[in-house]
N, C-alpha and C positions, 0 to 999 in steps of 0.2 A: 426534754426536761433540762432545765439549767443545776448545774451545781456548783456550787461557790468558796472558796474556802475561805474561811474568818480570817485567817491569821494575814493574808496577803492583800486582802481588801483593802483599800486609803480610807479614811474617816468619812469622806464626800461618798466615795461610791459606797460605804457601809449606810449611810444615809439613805441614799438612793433606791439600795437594794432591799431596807427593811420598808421603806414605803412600795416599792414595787412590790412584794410579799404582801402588805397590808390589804394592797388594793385585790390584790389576787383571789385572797382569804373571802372578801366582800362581794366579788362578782360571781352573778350567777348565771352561767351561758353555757348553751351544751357543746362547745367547741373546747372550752377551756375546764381543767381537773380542778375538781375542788379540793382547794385546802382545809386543813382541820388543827 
């Protein structure tokens, strides 16, 4: 599990990381945890 903290984040990588999250949320595959 990854964990990240907001505050240390750069703009690019907060970018980065809510589309990584989005894509997460969307995928449906039995290796990977679903988001809610």
């Amino acid at each position: 599990m990854k964990v990240l903290k907001k505050a240390t984040l750069k703009v690019r990588d907060r970018v980065r990381s809510k589309m990584e999250r989005d894509i997460l949320a969307e995928v449906n595959h039995p290796f990977i945890v679903k988001l809610h």
